[in-house]
C-alpha positions as CSV (number, residue, x, y, z in Angstrom):
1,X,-42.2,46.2,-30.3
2,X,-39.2,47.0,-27.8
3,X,-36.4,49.2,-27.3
4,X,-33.3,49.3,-25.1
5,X,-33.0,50.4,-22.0
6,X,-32.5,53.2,-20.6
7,X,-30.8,54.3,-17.4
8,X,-33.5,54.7,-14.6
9,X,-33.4,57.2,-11.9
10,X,-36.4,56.8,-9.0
11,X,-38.8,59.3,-9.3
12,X,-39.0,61.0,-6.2
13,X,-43.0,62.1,-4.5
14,X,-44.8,63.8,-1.8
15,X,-44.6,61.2,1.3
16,X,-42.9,59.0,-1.1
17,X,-39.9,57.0,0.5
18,X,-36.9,56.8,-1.3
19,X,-34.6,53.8,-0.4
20,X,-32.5,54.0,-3.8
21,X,-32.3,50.9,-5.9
22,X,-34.1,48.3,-3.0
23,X,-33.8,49.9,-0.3
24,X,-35.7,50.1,2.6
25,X,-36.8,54.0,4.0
26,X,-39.8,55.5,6.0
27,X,-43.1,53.4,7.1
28,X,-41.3,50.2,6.6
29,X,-41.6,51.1,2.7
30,X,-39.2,48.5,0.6
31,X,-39.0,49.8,-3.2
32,X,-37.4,46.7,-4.8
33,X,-38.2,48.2,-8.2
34,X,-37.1,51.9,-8.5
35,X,-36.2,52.0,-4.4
36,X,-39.7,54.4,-4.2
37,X,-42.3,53.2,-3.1
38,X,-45.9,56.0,-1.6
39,X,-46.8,56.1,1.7
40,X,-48.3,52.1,2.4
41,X,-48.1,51.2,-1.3
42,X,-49.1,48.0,-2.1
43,X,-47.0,46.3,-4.9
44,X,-46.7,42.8,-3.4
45,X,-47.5,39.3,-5.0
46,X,-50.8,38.4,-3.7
47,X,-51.5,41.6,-1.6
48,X,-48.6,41.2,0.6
49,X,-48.1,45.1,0.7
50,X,-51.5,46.0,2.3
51,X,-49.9,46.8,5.3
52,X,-45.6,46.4,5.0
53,X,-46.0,48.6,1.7
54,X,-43.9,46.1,-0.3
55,X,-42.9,47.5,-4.1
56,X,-42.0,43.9,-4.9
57,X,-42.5,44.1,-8.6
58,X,-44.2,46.9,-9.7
59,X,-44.5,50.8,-8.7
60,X,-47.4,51.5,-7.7
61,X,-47.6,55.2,-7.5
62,X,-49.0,56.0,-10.5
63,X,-49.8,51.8,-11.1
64,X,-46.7,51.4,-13.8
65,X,-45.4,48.0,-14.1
66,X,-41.6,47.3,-13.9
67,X,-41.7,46.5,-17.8
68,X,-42.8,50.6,-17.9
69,X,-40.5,52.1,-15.3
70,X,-37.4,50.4,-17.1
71,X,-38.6,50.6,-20.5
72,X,-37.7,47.2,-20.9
73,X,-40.8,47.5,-23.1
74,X,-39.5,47.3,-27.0
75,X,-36.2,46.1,-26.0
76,X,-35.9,44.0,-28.8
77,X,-36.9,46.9,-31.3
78,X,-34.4,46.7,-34.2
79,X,-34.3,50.2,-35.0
80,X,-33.0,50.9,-32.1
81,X,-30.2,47.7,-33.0
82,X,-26.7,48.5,-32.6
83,X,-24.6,45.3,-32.0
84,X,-21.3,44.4,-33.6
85,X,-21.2,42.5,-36.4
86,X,-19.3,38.7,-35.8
87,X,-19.3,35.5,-35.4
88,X,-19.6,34.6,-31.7
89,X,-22.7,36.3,-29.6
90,X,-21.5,36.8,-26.0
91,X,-24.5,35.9,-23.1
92,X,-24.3,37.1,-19.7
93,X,-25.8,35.0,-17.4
94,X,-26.9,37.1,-14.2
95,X,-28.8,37.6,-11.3
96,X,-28.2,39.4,-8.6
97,X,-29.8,36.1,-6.2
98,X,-28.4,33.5,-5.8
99,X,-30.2,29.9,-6.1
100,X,-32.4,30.6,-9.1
101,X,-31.1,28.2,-11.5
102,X,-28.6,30.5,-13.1
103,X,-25.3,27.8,-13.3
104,X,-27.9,25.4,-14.4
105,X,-29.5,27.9,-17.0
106,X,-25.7,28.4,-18.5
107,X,-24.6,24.7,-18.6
108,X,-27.8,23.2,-19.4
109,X,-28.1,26.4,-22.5
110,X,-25.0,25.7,-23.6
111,X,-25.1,21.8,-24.2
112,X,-28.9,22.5,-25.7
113,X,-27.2,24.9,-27.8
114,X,-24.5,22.0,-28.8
115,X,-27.4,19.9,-29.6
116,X,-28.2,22.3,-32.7
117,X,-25.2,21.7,-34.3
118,X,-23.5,25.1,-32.4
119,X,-20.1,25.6,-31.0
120,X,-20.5,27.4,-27.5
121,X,-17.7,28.3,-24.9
122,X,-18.7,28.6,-21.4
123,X,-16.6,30.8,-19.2
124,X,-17.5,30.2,-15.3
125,X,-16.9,33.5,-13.7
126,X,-18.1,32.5,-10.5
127,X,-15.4,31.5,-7.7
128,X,-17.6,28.7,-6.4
129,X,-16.5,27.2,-9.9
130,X,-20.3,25.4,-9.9
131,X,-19.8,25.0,-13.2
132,X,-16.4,24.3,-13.5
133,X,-17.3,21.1,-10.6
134,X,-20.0,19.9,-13.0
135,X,-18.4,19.6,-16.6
136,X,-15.3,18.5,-14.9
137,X,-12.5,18.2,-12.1
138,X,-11.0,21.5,-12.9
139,X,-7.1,22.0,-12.2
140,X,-6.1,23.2,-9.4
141,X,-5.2,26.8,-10.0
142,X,-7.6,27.3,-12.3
143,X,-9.5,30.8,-10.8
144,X,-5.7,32.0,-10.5
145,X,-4.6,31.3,-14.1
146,X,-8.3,33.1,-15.1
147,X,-7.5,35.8,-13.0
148,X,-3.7,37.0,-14.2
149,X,-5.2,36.1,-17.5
150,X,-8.2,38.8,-17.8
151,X,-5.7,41.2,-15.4
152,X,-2.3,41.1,-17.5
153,X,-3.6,39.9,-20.6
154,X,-1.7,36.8,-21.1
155,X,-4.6,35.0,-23.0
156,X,-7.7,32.9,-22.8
157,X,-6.8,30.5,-24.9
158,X,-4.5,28.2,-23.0
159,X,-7.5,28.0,-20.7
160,X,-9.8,26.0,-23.1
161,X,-10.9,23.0,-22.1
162,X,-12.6,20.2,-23.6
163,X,-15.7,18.8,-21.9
164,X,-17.4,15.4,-22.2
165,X,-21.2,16.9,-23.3
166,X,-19.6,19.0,-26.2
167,X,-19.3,22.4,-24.4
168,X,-15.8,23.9,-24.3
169,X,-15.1,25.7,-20.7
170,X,-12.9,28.1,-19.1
171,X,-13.0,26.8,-15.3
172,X,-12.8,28.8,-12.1
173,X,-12.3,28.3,-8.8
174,X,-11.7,30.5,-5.1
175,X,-8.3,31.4,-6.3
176,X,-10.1,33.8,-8.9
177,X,-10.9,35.6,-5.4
178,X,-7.9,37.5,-6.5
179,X,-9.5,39.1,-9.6
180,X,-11.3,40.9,-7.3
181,X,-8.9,42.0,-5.0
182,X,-6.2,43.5,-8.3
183,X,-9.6,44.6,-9.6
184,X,-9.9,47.0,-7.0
185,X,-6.9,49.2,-8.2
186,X,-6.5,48.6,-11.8
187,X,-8.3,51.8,-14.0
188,X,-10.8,50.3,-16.5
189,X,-11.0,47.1,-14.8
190,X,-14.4,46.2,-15.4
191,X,-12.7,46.6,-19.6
192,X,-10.4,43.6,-19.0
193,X,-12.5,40.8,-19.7
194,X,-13.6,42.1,-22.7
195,X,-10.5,43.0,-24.2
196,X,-9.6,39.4,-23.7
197,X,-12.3,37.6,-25.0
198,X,-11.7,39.8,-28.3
199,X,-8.6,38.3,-28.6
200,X,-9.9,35.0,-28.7
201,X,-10.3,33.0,-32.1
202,X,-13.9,32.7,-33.6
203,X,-14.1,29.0,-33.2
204,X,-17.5,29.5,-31.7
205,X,-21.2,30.4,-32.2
206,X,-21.9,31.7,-28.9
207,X,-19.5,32.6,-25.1
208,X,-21.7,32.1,-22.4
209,X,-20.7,33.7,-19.0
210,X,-21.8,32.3,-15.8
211,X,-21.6,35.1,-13.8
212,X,-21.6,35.1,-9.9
213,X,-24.6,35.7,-7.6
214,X,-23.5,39.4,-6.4
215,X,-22.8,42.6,-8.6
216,X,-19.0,42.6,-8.2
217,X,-17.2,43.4,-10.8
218,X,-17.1,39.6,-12.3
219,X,-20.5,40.1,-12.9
220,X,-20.0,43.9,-14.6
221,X,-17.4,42.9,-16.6
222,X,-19.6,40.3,-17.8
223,X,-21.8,42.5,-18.9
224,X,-19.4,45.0,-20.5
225,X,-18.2,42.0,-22.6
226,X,-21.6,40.5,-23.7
227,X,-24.2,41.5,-26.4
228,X,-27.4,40.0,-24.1
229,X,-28.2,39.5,-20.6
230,X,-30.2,36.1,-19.6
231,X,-31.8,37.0,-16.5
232,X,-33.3,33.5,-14.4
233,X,-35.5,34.3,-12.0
234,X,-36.9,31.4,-9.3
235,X,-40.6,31.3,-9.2
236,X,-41.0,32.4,-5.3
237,X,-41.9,35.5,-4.1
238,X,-38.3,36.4,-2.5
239,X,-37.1,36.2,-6.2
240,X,-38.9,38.8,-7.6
241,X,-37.8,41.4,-5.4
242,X,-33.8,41.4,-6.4
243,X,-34.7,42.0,-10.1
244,X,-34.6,45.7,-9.2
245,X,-30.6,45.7,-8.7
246,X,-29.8,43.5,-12.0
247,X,-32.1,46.0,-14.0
248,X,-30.4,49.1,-12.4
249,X,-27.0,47.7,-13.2
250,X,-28.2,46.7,-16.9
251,X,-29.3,50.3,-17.7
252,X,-26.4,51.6,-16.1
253,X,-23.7,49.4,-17.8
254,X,-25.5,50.3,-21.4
255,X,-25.2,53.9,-21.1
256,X,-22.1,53.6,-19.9
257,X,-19.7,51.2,-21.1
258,X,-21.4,48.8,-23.4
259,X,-24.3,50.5,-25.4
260,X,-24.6,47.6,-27.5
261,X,-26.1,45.4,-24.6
262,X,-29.6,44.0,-24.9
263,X,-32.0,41.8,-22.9
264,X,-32.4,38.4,-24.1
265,X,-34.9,37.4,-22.0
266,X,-36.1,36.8,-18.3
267,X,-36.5,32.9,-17.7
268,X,-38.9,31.4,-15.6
269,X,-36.9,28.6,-13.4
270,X,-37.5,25.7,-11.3
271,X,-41.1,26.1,-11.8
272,X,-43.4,23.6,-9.9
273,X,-46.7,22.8,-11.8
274,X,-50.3,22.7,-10.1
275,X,-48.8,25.1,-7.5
276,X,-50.7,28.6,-7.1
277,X,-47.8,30.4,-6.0
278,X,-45.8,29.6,-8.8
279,X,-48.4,30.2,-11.7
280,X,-48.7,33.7,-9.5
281,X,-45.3,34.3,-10.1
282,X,-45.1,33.7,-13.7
283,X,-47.7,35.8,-13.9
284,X,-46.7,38.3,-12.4
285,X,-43.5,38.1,-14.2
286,X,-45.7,38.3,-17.5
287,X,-47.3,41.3,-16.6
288,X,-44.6,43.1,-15.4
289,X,-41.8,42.5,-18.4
290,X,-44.5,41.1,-21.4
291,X,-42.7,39.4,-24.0
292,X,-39.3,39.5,-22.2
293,X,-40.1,37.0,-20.2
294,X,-39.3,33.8,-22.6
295,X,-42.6,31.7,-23.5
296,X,-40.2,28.8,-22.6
297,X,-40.3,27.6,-18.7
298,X,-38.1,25.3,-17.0
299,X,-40.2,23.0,-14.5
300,X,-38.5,21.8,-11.4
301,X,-37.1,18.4,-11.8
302,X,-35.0,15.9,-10.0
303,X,-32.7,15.1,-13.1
304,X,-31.5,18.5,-13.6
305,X,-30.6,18.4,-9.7
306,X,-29.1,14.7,-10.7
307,X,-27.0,15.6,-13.7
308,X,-24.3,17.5,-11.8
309,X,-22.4,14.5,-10.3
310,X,-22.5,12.9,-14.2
311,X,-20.9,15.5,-15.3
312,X,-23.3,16.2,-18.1
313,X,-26.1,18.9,-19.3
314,X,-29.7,17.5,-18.5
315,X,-30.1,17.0,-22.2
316,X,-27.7,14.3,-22.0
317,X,-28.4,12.7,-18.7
318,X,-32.0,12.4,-19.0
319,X,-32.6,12.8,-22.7
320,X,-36.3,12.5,-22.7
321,X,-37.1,14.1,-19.5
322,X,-39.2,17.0,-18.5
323,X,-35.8,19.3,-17.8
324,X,-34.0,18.5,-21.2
325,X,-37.5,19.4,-23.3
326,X,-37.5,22.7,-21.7
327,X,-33.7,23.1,-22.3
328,X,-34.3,22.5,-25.7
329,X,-36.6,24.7,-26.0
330,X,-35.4,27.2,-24.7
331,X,-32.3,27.2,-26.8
332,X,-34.3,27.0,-29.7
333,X,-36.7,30.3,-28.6
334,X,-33.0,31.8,-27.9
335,X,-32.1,31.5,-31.5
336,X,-35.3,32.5,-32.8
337,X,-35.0,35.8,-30.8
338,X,-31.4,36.3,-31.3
339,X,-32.1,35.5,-35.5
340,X,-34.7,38.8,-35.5
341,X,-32.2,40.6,-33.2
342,X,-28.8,40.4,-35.3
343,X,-29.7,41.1,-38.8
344,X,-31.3,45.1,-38.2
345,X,-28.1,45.4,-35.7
346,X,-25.5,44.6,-38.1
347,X,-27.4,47.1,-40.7
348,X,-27.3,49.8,-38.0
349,X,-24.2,49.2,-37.2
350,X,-22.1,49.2,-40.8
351,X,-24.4,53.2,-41.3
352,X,-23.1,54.1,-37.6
353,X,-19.3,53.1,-39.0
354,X,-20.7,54.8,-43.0
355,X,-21.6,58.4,-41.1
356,X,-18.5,58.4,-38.4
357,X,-16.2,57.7,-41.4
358,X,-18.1,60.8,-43.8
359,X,-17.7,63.2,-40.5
360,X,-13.8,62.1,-40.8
């Protein structure tokens, strides 16, 4: 079974070199996963750390996996549930590199998801407006209207758009540069965009957030707002290594702002079959985070790259294609988790509300 998360500080160890969350200290010792890594510890896909002492996914000192050192083991355990009871389930989709699929994840998810008969909202939080470009030609001020709207609560609804594959969007673009900027002296900021998305109507199943490739505080409030993080990860070496800083933030945001946040799942993306360093990868991956890692894989494919300029999810520009199966997929293993998750939460939830009211 699994349980949430909890916050993670690095253990610190005789000769042990402590570069915080992947940070590089002492020896040339890089601890990607807790930022601590022993004197020429070897943690690296396919021995790379015999003699750099690369942590890439595991800490080896004491041989724990990364599921282990961020009890991201049992994270799914429902008697540890806590999430809100309602209508709309709110999915971060993160990752602290860039390139790993993770606008593609969030569009192609959310027409999949529309596919099953569900309602989803996808707000692009990302001032490359990726996602924005692809669904369609957003308006020309649309990061700035996002921005004054999360900042002086003036509404999300007036933002709604429709699209052409079924998925309703918020749209972004540079201008939402200046979220970031009035971010940096408003108290509570990384609050904002939650308080607005709760003001929104339920008209939908699920709000997915396409969150940039950087923990600013886009991609914090993202969290604070959602119920699950999504994390797609590349399958290449250089990929594995950043998980440390999404984790770190993850645990921190839940113990500190948003309790009620839980891993979805960690996606295998753009994965090539027959290659060796790819099924290494996933392997690793599988080692390292066990059933966290979604059963579901999305093989690299030229449609998904095409579908962009058609301004349509995989699912509908390539209907029988390798990328919209594994979309499909996906959304379905999504559900399935998501349908285990919810009902224990609410439960959990209602006696948490029961036992505050009895202690008046």
């Amino acid at each position: 079974m699994w349980r949430s998360l909890p916050r993670v500080s690095p253990p610190t160890d005789a000769g042990a070199a402590d570069g915080g969350i992947d940070g590089i200290a002492g020896n040339q010792v890089v601890g990607a996963v807790a930022g601590v890594a022993t004197k020429g510890g070897n943690g690296s896909l396919a021995g790379y750390g015999a003699m750099r002492g690369y942590a890439a996914i595991e800490y080896i000192a004491g041989k724990k996996s990364l599921a282990t050192r961020f009890g991201i083991c049992d994270a799914f355990d429902s008697k540890d549930s806590s999430l809100r009871r309602r209508a709309v389930q709110r999915i971060a989709v993160a990752n602290h590199k860039g390139g790993v699929g993770k606008t593609t994840t969030a569009v192609c998810l959310a027409a999949a998801l529309v596919e099953r008969d569900k309602r989803v909202l996808l707000l692009d939080l990302d001032e490359q407006g990726s996602a924005s470009d692809w669904l369609m030609n957003q308006r020309e001020r649309a990061g700035a209207e996002l921005a004054t709207a999360i900042l002086h609560g003036t509404g999300l609804s007036p933002l709604v758009q429709e699209t052409g594959c079924g998925v309703d969007l918020i749209a972004t673009n540079e201008l939402f540069h200046a979220f970031h900027v009035e971010a940096q002296s408003e108290p509570g900021a990384e609050q904002l965009l939650r308080d607005a998305v709760e003001a929104l109507e339920p008209r939908w199943h699920y709000l997915i957030f396409d969150s940039p490739p950087s923990l600013n505080i886009a991609t914090v409030s993202a969290l604070v707002a959602s119920d699950f993080l999504l994390v797609p990860v590349e399958t290449k070496f250089l990929s594995l290594r950043p998980l440390a800083r999404i984790f770190q933030l993850f645990a921190s945001v839940q113990k500190r702002l948003n309790p009620e946040l839980r891993l979805a799942g960690v996606l295998a993306s753009k994965v090539r079959g027959g290659t060796r360093h790819c099924t290494e990868v996933v392997e690793r991956l599988r080692k390292s985070f066990g059933e966290a890692v979604f059963k579901t894989v999305i093989r690299d494919s030229i449609r998904v790259g095409e579908a962009p300029g058609h301004g349509k999810g995989v699912t509908l520009y390539d209907p029988g294609g390798l990328g919209a199966c594994d979309y499909r997929a996906l959304a379905a293993e999504l559900e399935a988790r998501l349908a285990e998750e919810l009902p224990a939460k609410a439960r959990l939830r209602k006696n948490a509300s029961i036992k505050r009211a009895a202690n008046g």
